[in-house]
VOGU-3710 file (C-alpha; in Angstrom, 3 decimals, decimal comma):
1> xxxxxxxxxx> 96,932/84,773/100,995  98,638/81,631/101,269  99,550/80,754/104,642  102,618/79,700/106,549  102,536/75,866/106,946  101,560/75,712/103,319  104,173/78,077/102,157  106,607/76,080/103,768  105,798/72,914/102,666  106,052/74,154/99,085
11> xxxxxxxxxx> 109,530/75,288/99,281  110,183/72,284/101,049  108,879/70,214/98,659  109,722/71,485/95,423  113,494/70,917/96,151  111,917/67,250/95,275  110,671/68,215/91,976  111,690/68,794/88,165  110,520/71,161/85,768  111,452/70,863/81,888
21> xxxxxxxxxx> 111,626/74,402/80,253  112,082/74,348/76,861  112,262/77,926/75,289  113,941/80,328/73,553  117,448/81,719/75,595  118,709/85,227/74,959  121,750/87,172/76,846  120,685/90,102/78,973  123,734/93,105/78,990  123,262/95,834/81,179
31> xxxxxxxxxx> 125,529/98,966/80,528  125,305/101,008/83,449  126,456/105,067/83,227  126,042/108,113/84,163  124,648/111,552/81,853  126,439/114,666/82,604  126,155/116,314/78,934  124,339/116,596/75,426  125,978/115,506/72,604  127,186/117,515/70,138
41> xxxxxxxxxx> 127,006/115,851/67,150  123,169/115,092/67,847  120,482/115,876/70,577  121,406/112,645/72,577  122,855/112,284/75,653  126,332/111,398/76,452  126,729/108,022/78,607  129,521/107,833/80,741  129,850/104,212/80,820  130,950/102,878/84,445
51> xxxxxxxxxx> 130,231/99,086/83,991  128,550/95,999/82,201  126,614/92,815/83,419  125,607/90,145/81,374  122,153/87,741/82,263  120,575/84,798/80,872  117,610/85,877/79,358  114,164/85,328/78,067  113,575/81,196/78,928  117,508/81,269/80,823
61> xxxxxxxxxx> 115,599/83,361/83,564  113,316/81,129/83,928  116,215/78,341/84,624  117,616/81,293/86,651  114,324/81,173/89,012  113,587/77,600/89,517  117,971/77,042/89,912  117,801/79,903/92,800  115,557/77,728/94,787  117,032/74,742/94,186
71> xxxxxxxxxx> 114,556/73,163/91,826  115,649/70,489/89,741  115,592/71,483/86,095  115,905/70,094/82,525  116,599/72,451/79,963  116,175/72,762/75,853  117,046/76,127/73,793  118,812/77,228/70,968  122,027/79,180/70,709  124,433/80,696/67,710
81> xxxxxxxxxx> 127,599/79,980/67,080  128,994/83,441/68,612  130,223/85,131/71,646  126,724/85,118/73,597  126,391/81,543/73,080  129,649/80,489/74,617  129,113/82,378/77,624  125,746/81,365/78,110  126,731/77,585/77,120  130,023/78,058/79,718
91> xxxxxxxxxx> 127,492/79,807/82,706  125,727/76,518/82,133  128,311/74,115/83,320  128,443/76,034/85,906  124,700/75,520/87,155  123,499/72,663/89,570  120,738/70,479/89,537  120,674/70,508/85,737  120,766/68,744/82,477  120,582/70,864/79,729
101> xxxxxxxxxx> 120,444/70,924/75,795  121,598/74,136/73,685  121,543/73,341/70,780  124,024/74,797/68,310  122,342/76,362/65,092  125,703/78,103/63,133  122,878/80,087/60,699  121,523/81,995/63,670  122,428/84,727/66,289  121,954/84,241/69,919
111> xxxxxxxxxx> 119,785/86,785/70,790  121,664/89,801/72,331  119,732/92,535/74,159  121,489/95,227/74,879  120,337/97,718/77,789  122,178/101,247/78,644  120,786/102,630/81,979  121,775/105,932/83,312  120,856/106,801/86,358  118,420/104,447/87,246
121> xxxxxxxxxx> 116,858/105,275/83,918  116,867/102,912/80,929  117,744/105,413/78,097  117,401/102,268/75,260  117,933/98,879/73,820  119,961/97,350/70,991  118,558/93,512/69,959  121,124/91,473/67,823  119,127/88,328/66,901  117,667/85,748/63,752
131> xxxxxxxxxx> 113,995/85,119/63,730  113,592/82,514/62,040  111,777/78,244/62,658  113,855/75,648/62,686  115,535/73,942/60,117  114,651/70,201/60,114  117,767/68,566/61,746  117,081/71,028/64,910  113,825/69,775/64,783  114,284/66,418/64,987
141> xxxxxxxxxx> 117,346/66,861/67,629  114,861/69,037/69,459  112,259/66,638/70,035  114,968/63,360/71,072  115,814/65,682/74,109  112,070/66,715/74,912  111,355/62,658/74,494  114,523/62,117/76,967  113,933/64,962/78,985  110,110/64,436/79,638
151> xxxxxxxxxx> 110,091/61,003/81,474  111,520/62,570/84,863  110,019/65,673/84,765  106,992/66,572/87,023  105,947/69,904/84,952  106,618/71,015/81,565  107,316/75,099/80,817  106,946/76,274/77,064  108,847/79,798/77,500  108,080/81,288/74,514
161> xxxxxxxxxx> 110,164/84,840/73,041  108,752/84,710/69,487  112,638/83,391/68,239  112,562/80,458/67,234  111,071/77,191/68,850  107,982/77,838/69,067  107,530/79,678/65,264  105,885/76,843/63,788  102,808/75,989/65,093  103,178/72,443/63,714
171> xxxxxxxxxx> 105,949/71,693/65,574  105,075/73,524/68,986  101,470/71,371/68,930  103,648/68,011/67,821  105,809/68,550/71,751  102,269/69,342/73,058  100,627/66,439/71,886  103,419/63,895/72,980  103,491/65,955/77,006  99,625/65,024/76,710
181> xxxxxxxxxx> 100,207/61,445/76,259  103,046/61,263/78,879  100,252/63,076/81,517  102,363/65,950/81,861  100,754/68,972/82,551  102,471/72,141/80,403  102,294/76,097/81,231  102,645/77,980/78,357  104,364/81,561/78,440  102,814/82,964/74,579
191> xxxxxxxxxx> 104,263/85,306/72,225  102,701/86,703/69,188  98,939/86,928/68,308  98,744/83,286/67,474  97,898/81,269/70,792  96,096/78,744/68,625  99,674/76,962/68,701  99,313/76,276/72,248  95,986/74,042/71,936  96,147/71,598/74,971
201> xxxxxxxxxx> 98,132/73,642/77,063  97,285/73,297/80,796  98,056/76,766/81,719  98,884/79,939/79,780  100,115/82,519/81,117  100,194/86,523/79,155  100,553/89,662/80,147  97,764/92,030/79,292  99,112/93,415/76,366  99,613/89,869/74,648
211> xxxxxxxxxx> 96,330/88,773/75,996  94,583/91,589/73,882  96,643/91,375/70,876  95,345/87,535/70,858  91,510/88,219/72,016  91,474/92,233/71,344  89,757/92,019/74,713  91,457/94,864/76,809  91,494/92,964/80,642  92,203/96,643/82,003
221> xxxxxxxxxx> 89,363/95,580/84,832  88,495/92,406/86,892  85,614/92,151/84,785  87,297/92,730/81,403  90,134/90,080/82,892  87,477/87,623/83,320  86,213/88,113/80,056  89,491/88,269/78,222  90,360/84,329/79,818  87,172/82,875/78,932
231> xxxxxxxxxx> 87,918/83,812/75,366  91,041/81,995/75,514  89,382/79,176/77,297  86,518/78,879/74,902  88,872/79,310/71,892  90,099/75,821/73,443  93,729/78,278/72,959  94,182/76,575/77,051  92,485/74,526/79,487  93,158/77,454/81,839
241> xxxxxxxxxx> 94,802/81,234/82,034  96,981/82,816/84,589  96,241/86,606/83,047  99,933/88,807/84,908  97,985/92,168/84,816  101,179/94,017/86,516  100,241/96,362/89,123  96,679/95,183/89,289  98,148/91,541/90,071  97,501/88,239/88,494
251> xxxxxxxxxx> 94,227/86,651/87,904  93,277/82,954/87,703  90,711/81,943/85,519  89,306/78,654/85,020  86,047/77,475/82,792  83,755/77,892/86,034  85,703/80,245/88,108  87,261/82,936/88,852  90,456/84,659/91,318  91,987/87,528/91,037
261> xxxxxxxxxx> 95,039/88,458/93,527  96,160/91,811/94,277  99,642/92,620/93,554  102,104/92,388/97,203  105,057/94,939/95,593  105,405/98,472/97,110  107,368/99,829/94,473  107,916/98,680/90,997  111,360/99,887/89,686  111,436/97,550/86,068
271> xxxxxxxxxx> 108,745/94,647/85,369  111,375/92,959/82,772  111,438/89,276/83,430  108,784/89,666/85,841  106,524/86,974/83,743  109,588/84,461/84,230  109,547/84,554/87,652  105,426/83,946/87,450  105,690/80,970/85,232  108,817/79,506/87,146
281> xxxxxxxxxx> 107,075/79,924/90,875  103,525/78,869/89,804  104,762/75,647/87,742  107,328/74,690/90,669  104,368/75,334/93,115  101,530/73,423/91,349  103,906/70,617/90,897  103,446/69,888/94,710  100,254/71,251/95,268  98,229/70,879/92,164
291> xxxxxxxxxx> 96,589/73,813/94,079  96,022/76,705/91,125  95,196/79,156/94,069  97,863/78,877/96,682  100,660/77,948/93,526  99,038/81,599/92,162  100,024/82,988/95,977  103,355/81,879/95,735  103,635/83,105/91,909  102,849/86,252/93,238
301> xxxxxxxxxx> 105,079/86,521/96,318  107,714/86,283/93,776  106,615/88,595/91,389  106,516/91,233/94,391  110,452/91,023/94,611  111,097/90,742/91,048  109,544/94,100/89,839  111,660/96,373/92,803  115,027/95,144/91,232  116,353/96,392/87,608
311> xxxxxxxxxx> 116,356/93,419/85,233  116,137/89,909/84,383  116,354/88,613/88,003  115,712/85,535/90,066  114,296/85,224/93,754  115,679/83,257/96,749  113,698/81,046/99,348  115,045/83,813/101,569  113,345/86,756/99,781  109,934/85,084/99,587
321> xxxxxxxxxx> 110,087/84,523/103,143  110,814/87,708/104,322  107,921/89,479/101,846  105,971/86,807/103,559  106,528/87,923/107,042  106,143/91,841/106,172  102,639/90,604/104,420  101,940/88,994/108,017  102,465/92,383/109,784  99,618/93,300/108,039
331> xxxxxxxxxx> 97,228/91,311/109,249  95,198/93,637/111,182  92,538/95,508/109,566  90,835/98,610/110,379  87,409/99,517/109,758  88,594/102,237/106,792  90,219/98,819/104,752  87,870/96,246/105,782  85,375/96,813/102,839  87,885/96,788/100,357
341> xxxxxxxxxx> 89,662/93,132/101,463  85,831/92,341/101,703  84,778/93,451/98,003  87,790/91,442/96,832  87,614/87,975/98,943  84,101/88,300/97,323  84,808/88,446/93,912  86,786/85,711/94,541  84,463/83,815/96,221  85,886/82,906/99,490
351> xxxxxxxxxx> 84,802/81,716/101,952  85,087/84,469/104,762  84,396/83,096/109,143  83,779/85,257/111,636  84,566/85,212/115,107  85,418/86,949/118,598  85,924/86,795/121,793  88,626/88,835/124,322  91,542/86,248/123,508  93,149/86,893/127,103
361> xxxxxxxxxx> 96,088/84,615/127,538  95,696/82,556/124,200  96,096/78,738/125,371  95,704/75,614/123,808  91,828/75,637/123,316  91,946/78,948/121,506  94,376/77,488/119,326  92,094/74,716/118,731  89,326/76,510/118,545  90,499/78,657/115,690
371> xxxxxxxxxx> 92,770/75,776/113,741  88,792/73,985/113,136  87,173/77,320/112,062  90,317/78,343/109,696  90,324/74,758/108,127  85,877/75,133/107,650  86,726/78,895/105,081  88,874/80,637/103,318  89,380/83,844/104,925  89,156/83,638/109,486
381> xxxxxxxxxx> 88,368/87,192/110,341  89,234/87,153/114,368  87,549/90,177/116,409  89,314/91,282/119,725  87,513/92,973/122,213  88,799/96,098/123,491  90,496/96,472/126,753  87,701/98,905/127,899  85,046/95,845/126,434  86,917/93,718/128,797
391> xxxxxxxxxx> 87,009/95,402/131,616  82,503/95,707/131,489  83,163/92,147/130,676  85,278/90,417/133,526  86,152/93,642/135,889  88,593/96,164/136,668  91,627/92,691/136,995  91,474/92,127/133,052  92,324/91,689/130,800  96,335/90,460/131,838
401> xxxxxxxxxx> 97,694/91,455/128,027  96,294/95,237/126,678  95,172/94,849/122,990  98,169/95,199/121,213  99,854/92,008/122,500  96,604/90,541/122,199  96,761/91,169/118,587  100,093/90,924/118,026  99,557/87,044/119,401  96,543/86,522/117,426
411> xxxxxxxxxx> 98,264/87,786/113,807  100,839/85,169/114,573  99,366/82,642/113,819  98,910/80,873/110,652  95,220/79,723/111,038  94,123/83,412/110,959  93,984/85,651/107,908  92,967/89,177/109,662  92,152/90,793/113,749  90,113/93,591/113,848
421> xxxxxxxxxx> 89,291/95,136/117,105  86,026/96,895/118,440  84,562/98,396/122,006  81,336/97,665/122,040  80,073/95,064/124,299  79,706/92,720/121,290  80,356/92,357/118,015  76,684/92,439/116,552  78,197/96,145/114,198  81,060/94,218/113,195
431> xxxxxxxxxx> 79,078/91,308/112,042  76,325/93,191/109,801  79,264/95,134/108,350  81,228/92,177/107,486  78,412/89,755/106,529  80,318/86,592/106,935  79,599/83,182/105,248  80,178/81,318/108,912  79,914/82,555/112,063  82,304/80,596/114,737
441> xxxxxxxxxx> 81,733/80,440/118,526  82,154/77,610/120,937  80,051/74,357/122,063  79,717/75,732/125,222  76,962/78,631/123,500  73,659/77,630/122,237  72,630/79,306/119,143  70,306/81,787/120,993  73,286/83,032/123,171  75,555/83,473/120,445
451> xxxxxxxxxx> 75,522/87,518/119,311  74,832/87,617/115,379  73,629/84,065/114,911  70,116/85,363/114,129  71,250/87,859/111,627  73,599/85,655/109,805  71,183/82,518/109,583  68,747/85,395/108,154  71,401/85,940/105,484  71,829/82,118/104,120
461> xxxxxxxxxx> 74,749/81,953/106,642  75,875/78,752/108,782  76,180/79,380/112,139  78,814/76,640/113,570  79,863/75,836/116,703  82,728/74,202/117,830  83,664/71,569/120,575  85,954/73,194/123,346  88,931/71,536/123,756  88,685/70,498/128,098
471> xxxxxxxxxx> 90,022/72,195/131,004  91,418/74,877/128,493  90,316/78,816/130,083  92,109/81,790/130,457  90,246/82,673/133,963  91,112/78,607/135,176  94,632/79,640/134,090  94,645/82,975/136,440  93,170/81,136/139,324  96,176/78,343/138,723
481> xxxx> 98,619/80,928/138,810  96,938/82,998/141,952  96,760/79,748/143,867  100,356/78,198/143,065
//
């Protein structure tokens, strides 16, 4: 998981940034009702209509996304001379921190979706819309705004609904080619069983059910996920796939590697526009970082809030924060969960550090202590002796906080991942259970002293040990206070 300093710094920092999405716009109406009775013309139910909202949809929620945390935007899409393209065209001048382009085509429908929900319970969908490529004066007006558009942009998102930007392949690898030669970096949201169209993409991004109507590789497993990208990736379809696998969570993979995040949400109430909410997070995110993992993290922090509420939908700097801090909460593992977090940091290949000690009065050197071992992994797995383990340890006087403020102390901070207790004397069952890549203890051990160091060196382990920062103890810190 992505941790706080970092997660700050990227929704810091992105308010810095601009992302060009060009893609195809639909409007979103909601008719929200009740169903008391059958009809009786026909076995359907009656709605009681109560009210109507109207969304930007398809590539508009993606502007919706990166505009509700303040990202600078640039815009291109196409709209009908109708109803739904005046109020999507007037909610536009509305919007801050944008320059946009909808284009007018007078041959075309906007795309109208049309959802009646009753009861928390979508009962169906109309679609008013024209499929159909552009005509050749779009076209060319098209590409003068991606030309004009491109030069201040940081990122470039290709939001693709299948409507009408992206039909010809020609044209969608012709604003490809000229983002390659202005070093922009593009993220590619497919539609349709053609991805060939998106050759030199940096990142694409499907679902799993568009991912195996292109490969006819079902990624219902981490393995099958794997499998399914490097298809894509060998098919030269993308340098690079983000695969959204829903409930399962989103997986990264690259050429030589491999991630695969579990999903945060607790509920999932309606996934629609979930993969707009991906795209917009992870683009924004990668923009600062050019860190696929942590941007990933954030992508998925995002995702979490998107899929509880009913909808196209955006998220706020306020939302991510608080899943954030509930994910925090979580911190501490017991010994039922630990395999499982284990099997997965694994198959991602982290890093994962061990270490322990009772943590009594955290001061300055712990917090230097751990700050060096966090920045050597991935993953800093902190074990807490008990407050019996104490006790055999320093007498009957300690320790001055029980274990659950010790804990509570130790899962605030950003440097550690996870605290798991035990109350043994040591932590030598904790250890060969956890098998950790680097085992962390302070200068002020030699390797013989320290408990595990054998066993881990045994198992192609590093065994590292840190300077102590001076005149920094808990029992100094008693005495000071005893004495003053």
């Amino acid at each position: 998981m992505i941790n706080q300093s970092k997660l700050n710094h990227i929704i810091t920092d992105i308010q810095h940034k601009k992302v060009l999405v060009i893609g195809d716009i639909m409007l979103d109406k909601y008719v929200f009702g009740s169903v008391g009775r059958i009809s009786p013309e026909a076995p359907i139910p009656i709605v009681n209509v109560k009210n109507t909202k109207l969304l930007e949809g398809g590539a508009g929620n993606v502007i919706k996304n990166l505009n509700s945390l303040n990202i600078k935007t640039s815009f291109i899409s196409i709209i009908g001379n109708d109803s739904s393209g005046k109020f999507l065209k007037a909610h536009f001048k509305k919007l801050k921190n944008i320059e946009y382009a909808l284009l007018q085509d007078s041959s075309r429908k906007t795309t109208l979706k049309t959802r009646y929900i009753a009861n928390g319970q979508q009962l169906f969908r109309t679609d008013e819309e024209t499929i159909s490529p552009l005509n050749s004066i779009l076209k060319k007006k098209t590409f003068q705004y991606f030309k004009l558009f491109i030069k201040q942009a940081d990122i470039v998102i290709f939001s693709d609904y299948g409507k009408a930007l992206f039909i010809e392949e020609n044209f969608c690898q012709k604003l490809i080619k000229y983002a390659t030669k202005e070093k922009k970096k593009i993220i590619v949201d497919p539609k349709g069983e053609d991805f060939q169209k998106y050759k030199g993409a940096y990142f694409i991004t499907p679902n799993t059910k568009e991912a195996f109507n292109a490969t006819y590789i079902d990624p219902k497993d981490n393995k099958l996920a794997d499998k399914c990208g490097q298809y894509i990736i060998q098919q030269k379809w993308a340098q690079n796939v983000l695969l959204t696998r829903g409930e399962n969570g989103l997986s990264i993979i690259q050429k030589n590697n491999t991630h695969h995040l579990k999903s945060n949400a607790e509920e999932v109430f309606d996934v629609t526009g979930a993969g707009d909410t991906v795209i917009a997070l992870f683009a924004a995110a990668l923009s600062i970082t050019n860190n696929i993992i942590e941007s990933a993290h954030f992508a998925n922090l995002g995702a979490s809030i998107a899929v509880k509420k009913i909808g196209t939908t955006s998220v706020s700097q306020d939302e991510i924060l608080e899943v954030f801090r509930k994910l925090l909460k979580s911190k501490t593992l017991s010994s039922s969960n630990l395999l499982n977090n284990l099997n997965e940091w694994r198959a991602n290949k982290y890093t994962i550090g061990f270490t322990n000690g009772c943590f009594d009065l955290i001061h300055a050197g712990h917090i230097d202590m751990l700050k060096k071992a966090s920045e050597s992994c991935d993953k800093l797995i902190v074990a807490v002796n008990s407050d019996q383990s104490i006790k055999k340890l320093k007498g009957n006087k300690r320790p001055i906080l029980n274990l659950k403020a010790r804990k509570k102390l130790l899962q605030s901070l950003e440097m550690v991942d996870f605290v798991i207790s035990f109350e043994e004397d040591t932590p030598i069952k904790l250890i060969k259970k956890i098998k950790p890549n680097i085992l962390f203890k302070g200068a002020d051990y030699k390797i013989k002293e320290i408990v595990g160091a054998d066993f881990i060196k045994k198992n192609g382990g590093l065994v590292v040990r840190i300077d102590l920062t001076k005149n920094q103890s808990t029992t100094k810190i008693v005495s000071m206070i005893k004495n003053s």
